[in-house]
C-alpha positions as CSV (number, residue, x, y, z in Angstrom):
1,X,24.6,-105.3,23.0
2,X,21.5,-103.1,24.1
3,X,20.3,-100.4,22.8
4,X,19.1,-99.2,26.4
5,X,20.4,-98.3,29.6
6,X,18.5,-100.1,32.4
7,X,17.6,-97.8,35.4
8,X,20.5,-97.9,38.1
9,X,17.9,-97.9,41.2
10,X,14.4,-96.8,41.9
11,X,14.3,-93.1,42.6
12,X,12.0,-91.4,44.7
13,X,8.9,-90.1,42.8
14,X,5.8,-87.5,43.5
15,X,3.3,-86.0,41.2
16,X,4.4,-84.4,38.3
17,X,5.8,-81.0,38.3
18,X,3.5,-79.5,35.4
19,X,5.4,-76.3,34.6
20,X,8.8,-78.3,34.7
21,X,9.1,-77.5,30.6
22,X,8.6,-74.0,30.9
23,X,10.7,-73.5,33.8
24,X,14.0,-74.9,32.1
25,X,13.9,-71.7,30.4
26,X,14.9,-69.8,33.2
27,X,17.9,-72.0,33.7
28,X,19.6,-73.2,30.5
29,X,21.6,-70.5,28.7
30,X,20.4,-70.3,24.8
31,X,20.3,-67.4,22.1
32,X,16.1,-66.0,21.4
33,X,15.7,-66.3,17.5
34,X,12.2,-64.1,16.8
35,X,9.9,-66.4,14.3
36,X,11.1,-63.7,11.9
37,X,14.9,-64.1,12.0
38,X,15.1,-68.1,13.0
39,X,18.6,-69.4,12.2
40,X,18.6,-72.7,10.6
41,X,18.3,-75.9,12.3
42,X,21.3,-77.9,12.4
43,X,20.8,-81.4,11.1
44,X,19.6,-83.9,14.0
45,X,16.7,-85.8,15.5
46,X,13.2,-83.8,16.5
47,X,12.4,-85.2,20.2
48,X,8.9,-84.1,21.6
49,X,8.3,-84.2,25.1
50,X,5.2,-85.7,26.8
51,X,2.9,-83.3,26.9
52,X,2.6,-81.3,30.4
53,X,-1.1,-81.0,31.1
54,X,-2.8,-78.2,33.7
55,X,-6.7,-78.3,33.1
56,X,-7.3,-77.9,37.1
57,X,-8.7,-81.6,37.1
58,X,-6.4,-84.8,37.8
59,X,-5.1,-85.7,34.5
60,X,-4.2,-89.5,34.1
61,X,-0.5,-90.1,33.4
62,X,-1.3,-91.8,30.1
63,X,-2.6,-88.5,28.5
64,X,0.6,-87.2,28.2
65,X,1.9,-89.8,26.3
66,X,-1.4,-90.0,24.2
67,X,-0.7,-86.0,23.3
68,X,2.6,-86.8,22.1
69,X,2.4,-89.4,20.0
70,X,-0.9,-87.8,18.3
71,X,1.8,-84.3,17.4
72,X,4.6,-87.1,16.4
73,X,1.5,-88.3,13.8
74,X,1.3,-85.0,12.5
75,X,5.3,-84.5,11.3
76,X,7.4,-84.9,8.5
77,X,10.3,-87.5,8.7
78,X,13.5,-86.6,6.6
79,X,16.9,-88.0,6.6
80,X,18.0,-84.8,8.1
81,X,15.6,-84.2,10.7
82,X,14.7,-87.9,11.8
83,X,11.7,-88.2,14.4
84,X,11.6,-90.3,17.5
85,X,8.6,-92.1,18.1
86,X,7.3,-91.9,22.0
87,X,9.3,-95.1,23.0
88,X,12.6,-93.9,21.7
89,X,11.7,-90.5,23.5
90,X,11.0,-92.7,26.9
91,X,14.6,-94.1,26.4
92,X,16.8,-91.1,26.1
93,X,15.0,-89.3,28.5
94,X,15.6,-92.4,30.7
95,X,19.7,-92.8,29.4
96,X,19.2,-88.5,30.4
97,X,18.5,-89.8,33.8
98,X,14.7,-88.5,34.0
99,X,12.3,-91.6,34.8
100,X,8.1,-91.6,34.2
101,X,6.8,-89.0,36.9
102,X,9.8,-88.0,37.8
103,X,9.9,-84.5,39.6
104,X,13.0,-83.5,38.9
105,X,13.5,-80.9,35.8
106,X,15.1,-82.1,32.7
107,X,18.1,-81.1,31.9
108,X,17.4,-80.0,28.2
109,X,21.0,-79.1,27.8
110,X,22.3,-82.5,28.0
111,X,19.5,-84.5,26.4
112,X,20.6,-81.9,23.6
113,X,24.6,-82.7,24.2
114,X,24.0,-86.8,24.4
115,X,20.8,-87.4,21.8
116,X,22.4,-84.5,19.1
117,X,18.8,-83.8,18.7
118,X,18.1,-80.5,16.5
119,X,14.8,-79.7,18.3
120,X,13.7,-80.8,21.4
121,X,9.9,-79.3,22.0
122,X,8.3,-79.3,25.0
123,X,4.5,-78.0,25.6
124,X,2.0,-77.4,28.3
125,X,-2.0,-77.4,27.8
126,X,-4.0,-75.4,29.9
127,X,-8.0,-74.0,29.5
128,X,-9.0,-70.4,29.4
129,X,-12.2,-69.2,28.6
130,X,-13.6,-72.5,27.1
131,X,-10.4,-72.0,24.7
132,X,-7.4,-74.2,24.9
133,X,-3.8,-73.0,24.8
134,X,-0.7,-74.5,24.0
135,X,2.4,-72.9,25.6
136,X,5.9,-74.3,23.3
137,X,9.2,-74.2,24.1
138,X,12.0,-75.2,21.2
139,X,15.3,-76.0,22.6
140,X,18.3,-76.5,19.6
141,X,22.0,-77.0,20.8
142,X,22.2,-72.6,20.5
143,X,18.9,-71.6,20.2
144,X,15.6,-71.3,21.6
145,X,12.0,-69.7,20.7
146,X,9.1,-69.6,22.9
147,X,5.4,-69.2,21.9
148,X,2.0,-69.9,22.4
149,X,-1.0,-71.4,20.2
150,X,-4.9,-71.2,21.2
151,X,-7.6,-73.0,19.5
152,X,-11.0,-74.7,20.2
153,X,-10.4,-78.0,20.7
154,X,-6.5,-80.1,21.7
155,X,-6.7,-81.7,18.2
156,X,-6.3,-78.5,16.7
157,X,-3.5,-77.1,18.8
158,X,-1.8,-80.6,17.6
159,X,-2.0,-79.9,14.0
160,X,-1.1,-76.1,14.6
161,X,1.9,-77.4,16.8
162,X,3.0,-79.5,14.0
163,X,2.5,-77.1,11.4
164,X,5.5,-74.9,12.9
165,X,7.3,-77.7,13.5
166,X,7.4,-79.2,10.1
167,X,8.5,-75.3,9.0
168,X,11.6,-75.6,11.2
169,X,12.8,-78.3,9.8
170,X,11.4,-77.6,5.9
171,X,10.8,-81.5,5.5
172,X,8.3,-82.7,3.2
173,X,6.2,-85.7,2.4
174,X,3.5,-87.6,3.8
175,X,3.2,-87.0,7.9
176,X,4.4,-90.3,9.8
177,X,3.7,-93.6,7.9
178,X,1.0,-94.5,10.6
179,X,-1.0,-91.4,11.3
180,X,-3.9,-93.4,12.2
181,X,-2.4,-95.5,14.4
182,X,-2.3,-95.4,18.3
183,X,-0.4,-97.1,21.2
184,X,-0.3,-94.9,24.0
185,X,-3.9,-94.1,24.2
186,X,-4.1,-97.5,26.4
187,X,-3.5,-96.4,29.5
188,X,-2.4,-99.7,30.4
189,X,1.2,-99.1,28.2
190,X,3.1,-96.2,29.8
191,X,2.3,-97.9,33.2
192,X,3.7,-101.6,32.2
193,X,6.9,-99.3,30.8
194,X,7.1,-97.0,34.0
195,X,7.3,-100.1,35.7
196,X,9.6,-102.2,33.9
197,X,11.8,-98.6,34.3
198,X,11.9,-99.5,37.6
199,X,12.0,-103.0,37.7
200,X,8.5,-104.7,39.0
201,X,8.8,-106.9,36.4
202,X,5.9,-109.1,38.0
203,X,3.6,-105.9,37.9
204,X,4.5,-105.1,34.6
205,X,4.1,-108.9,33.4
206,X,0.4,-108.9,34.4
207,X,-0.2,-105.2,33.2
208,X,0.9,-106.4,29.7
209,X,-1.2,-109.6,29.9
210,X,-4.6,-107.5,30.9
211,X,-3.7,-104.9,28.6
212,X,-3.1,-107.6,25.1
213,X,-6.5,-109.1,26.8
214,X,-8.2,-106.1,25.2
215,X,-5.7,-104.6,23.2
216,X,-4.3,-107.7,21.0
217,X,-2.7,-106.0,18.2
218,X,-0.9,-103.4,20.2
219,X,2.6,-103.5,18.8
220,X,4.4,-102.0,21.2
221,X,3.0,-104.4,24.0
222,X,3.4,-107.1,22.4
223,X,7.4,-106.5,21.8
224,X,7.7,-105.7,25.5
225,X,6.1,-108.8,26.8
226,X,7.9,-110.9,24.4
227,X,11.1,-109.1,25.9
228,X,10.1,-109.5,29.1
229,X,9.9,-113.2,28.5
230,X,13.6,-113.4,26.4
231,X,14.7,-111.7,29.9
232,X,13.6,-115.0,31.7
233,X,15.2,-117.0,28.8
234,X,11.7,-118.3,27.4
235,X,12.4,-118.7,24.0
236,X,10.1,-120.5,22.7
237,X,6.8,-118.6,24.3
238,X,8.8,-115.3,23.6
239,X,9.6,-116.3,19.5
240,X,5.5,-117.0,19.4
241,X,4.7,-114.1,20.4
242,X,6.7,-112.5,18.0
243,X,6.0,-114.4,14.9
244,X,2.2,-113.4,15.5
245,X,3.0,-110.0,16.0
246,X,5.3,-109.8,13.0
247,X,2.6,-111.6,10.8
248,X,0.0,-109.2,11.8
249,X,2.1,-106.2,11.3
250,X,3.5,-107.0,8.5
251,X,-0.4,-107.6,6.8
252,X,-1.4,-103.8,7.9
253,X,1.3,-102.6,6.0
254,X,3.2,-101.7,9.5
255,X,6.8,-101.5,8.4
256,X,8.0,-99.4,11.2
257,X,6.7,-102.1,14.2
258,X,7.7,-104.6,12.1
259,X,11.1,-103.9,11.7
260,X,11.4,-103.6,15.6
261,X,9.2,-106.8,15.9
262,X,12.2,-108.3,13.6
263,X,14.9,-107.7,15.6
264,X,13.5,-108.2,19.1
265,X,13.0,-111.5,17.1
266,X,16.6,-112.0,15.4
267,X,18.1,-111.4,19.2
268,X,15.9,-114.2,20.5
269,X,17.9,-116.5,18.2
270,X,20.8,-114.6,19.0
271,X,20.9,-115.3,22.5
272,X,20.2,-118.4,21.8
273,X,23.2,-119.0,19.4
274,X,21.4,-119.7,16.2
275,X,23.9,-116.5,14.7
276,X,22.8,-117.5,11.0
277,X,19.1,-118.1,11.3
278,X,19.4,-114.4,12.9
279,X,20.4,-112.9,9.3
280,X,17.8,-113.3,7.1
281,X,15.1,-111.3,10.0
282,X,17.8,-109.0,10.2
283,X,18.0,-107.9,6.8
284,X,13.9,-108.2,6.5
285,X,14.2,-105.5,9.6
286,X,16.7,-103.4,8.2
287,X,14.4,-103.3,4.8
288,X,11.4,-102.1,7.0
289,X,13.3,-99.8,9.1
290,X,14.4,-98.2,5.8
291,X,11.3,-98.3,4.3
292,X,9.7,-96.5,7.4
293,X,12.5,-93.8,7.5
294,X,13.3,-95.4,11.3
295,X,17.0,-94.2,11.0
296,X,17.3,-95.0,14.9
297,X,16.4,-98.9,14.5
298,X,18.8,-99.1,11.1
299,X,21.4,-98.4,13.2
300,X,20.5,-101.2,16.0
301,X,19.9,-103.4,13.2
302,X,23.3,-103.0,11.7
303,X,24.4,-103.0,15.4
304,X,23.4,-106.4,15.8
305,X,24.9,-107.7,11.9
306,X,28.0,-107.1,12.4
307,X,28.0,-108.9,15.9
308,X,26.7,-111.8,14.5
309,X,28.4,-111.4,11.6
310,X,32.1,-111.1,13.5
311,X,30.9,-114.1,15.5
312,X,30.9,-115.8,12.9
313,X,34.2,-114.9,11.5
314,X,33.0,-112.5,8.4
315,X,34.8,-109.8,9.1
316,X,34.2,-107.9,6.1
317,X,30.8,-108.1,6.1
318,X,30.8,-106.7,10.1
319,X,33.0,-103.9,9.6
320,X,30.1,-103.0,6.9
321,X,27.6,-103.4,9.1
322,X,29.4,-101.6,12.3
323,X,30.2,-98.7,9.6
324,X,26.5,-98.4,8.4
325,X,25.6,-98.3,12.8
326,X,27.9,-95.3,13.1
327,X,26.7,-93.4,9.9
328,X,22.9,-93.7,11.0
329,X,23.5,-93.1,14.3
330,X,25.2,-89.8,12.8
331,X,22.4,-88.9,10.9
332,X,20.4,-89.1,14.2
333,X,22.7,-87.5,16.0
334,X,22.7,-89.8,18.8
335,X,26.2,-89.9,20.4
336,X,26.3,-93.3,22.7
337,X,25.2,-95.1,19.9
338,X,28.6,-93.5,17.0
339,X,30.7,-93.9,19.9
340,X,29.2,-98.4,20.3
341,X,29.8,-98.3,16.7
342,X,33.2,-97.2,16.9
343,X,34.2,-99.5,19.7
344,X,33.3,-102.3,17.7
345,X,35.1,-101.4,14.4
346,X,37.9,-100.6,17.3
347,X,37.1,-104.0,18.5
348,X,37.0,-106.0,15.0
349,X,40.1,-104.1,13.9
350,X,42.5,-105.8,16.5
351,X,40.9,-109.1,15.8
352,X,42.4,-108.5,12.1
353,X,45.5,-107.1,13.9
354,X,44.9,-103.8,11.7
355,X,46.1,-102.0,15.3
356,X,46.4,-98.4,13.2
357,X,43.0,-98.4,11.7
358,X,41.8,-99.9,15.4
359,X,43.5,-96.6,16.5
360,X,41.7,-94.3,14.5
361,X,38.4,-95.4,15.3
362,X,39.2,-95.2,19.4
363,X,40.6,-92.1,19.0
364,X,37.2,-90.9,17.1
365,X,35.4,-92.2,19.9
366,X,37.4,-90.8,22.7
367,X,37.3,-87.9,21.3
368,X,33.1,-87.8,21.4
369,X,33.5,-89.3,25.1
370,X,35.2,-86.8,26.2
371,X,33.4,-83.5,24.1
372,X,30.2,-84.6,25.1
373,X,30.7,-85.8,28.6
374,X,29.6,-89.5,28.2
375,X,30.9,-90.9,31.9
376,X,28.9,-94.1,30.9
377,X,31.0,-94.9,27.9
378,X,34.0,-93.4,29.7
379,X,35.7,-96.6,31.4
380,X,34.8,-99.2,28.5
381,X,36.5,-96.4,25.7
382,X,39.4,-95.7,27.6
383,X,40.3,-99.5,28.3
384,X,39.8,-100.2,24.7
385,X,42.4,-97.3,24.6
386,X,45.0,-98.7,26.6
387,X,44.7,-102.2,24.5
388,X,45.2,-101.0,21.4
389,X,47.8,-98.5,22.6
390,X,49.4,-102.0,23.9
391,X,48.9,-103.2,20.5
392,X,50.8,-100.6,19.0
393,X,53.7,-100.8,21.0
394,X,54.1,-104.6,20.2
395,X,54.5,-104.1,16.9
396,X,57.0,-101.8,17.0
């Protein structure tokens, strides 16, 4: 069970197209909204792109990433308009088939179709004039508005970006729980992810180890190492590192890193087959996640309870927990992740021999497989089909 899709083979890279965002304009098909007549956003996840950057000097890859998760700081998080932090961003876009520095334009349209995001936003910087400007695209699944922001300094165009944001979606309360606190401005992150994307997992191994040399209490790197290392089936160096990280996350008041610490953590024991020492980190995660507003990793969590819960023959309790995956996946919007959720209540249903309500919940699924165009989930959905079709017909 993984929440990501590993890249399939390296693909061929060059230096980033900067105008890629504004170009997918030309070629998706969406309805114009003017600021004064904007339709309502449906509910869904708000995804921000990296930030495209043209200041007519090299700009390090790392910047982008640093822009983006300073304009995530700045919004609102709501149960109806959840927002992905930068990793969760780097995943769908990966799942969507676009890798860090790839050249190749995104295809909005189907990150839209597959993450059943409300708003995707995607932005360009440039320099005018010793002024900076902010060129924005919103995608939504029918609509799209266009605009531009100028202001003296990037930290402004941030807070102005997020300002129109945050009226889209009309979600209050306090801007993300960490507003203050940074991960991608180490340059050293993004390139240990882009290359455990594609698979130099010795390069990325000693890009993490430089980078928690002078960045110890980076989160994020800490969880990927320790990932790395469950990977090689080093358990006991991997759980270290994440008992240390959890500690200290857990003392700053870091609920959102500490629930992912907590799983990364509970699928160490996991995979090592200590199923009910797994529980009690899960259900510390799942209060974090919660606490946090991190609808995404409530769903993993839940994910993983009810497979450790069916393995070990509470079947109640896993249907609950595979339930509570496909509602907060909906409430994301995130497809792959209701159609998982369904398989497995599909899955848990033949093991009671309940073969109608195993029924119900493939036919739910197929039905999102096939409207949505998910030829990843595709083969596994349709076998699961066929067996409890098969099921049927035996008991008739």
């Amino acid at each position: 069970m993984s929440a990501n899709q590993a890249p399939l083979k390296k693909r061929n890279l060059g230096v980033p197209l900067l105008v890629a965002t504004l170009v997918i304009a030309a070629v998706l098909s969406f309805v114009f909204y003017p600021g004064s007549k904007q339709a309502p956003l449906d509910k869904g996840a708000i995804i921000i792109l990296p930030v495209k950057i043209d200041l007519n000097t090299a700009t390090p890859l790392w910047q982008q990433y640093a822009h983006q998760e300073s304009i995530i700081a700045q919004l609102y998080n709501s149960n109806s308009f959840p927002v992905l932090q930068v990793e969760d961003v780097i995943s769908f876009l990966l799942q969507n088939s676009n890798y860090i520095e790839d050249t190749r334009p995104l295809q909005v349209s189907k990150l839209l179709t597959f993450s059943g995001a409300s708003l995707v936003v995607g932005s360009v910087i440039t320099k005018s004039d010793n002024r900076y400007q902010l060129a924005y695209n919103f995608y939504g699944p029918s609509q799209q508005q266009s605009g531009s922001i100028q202001a003296e300094d990037i930290e402004s165009l941030y807070v102005d970006l997020a300002k129109l944001i945050n009226d889209r979606t009309q979600s209050k309360g306090d801007a993300n729980n960490n507003k203050n606190l940074t991960y991608f401005d180490n340059p050293l992150l993004i390139l240990a992810i882009k290359q455990l994307q594609y698979r130099e997992t010795t390069a990325a191994s000693e890009t993490l180890k430089q980078l928690l040399v002078s960045d110890a209490d980076n989160f994020i790197a800490q969880r990927q190492w320790a990932e790395m290392l469950l990977k090689q089936q080093q358990f006991v160096e991997a759980e270290k590192i994440l008992s240390t990280a959890l500690t200290q996350a857990e003392l700053a008041g870091n609920r959102r890193e500490s629930a992912r610490l907590g799983l990364t953590l509970a699928k160490s024991y996991i995979e090592q087959g200590e199923l009910v020492r797994a529980l009690p980190i899960l259900s510390q995660s799942r209060s974090n996640a919660a606490n946090s507003q991190d609808w995404l990793y409530l769903a993993y969590v839940a994910a993983w309870a009810g497979h450790v819960n069916e393995r070990l023959g509470r079947y109640a309790a896993a249907n609950q927990q595979y339930q509570l995956s496909v509602d907060y996946h909906n409430m994301v919007g995130y497809q792959p992740g209701q159609v998982l959720g369904l398989n497995n209540l599909a899955e848990l249903a033949i093991l009671e021999h309940n073969y109608s309500k195993a029924y119900k919940n493939i036919q739910r699924s197929v039905t999102i497989v096939t409207q949505k165009d998910l030829v990843d989930l595709k083969p596994e959905t349709m076998a699961l089909l066929t067996k409890v079709e098969n099921k049927l017909q035996g008991t008739r």
